[in-house]
VEXKOLGU-344039 format. One line per 10 residues: number of its first residue (from 1); their letters; for each residue x, y, z of N, C-alpha, C. Coordinates in nm, 2 decimals, padded with zeros to 4 digits. Example, Ala and Ser with C-alpha at 12.3 -4.5 7.8 and 13.67 -1.06 7.14 Angstrom:
1 = AS = 01.32/-00.57/00.78/01.23/-00.45/00.78/01.32/-00.33/00.78; 01.28/-00.22/00.71/01.37/-00.11/00.71/01.29/00.00/00.79
//
This chain:
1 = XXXXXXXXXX = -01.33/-00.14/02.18/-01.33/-00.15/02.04/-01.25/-00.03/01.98; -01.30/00.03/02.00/-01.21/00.19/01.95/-01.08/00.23/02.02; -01.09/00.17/02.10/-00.94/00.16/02.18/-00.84/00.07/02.09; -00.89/-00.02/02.04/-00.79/-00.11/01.99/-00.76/-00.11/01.85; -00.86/00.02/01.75/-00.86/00.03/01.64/-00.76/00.17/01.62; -00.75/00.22/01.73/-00.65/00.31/01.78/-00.49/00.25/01.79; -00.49/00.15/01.86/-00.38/00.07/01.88/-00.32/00.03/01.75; -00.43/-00.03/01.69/-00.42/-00.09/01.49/-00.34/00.04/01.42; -00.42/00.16/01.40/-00.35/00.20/01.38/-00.25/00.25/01.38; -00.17/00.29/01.51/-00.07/00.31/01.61/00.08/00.25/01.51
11 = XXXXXXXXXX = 00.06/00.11/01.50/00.09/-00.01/01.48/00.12/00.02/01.32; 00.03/00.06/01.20/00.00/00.10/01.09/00.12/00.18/01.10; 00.09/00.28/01.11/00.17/00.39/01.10/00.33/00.38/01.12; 00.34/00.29/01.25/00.48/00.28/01.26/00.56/00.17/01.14; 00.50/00.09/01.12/00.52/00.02/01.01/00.53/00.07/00.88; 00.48/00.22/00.82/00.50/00.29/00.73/00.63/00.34/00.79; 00.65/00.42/00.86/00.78/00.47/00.93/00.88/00.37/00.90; 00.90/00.31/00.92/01.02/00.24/00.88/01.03/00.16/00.75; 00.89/00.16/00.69/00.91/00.11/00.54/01.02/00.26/00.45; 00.91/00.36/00.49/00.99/00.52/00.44/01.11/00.50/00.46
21 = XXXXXXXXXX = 01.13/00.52/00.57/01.25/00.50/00.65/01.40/00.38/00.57; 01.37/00.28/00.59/01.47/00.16/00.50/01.48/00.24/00.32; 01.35/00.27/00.31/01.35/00.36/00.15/01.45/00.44/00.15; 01.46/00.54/00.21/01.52/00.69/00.22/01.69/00.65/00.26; 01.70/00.54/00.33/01.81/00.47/00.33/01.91/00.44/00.21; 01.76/00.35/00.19/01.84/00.31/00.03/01.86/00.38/-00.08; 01.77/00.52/-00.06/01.83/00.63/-00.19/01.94/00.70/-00.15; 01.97/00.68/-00.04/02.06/00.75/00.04/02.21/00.71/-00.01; 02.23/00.57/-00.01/02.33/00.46/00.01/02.33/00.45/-00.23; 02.25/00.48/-00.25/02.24/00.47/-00.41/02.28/00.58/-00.44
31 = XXXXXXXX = 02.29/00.72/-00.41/02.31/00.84/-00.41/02.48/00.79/-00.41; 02.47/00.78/-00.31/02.67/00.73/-00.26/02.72/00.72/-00.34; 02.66/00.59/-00.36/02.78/00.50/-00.45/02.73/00.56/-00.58; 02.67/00.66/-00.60/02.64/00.71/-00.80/02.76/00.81/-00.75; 02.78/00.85/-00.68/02.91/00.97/-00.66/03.04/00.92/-00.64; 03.02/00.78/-00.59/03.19/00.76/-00.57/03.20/00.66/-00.72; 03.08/00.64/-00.80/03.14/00.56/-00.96/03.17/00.74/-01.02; 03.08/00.82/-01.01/03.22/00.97/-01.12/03.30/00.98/-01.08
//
């Protein structure tokens, strides 16, 4: 049981990681293109 709520978590976490992750992208790629419209 604790082994697998371990795993849940595991799982959680990397799923945040690449939510942040696609985010930081996208302010990334928004940043861009606000510098190449001045």
């Amino acid at each position: 049981m604790i082994r697998r709520n371990k795993m849940v978590e595991k799982a959680t976490k990397e799923k945040d990681m690449q939510k942040s992750i696609s985010f930081l992208g996208a302010l990334l790629r928004a940043c861009s293109n606000g510098r190449k419209g001045i």
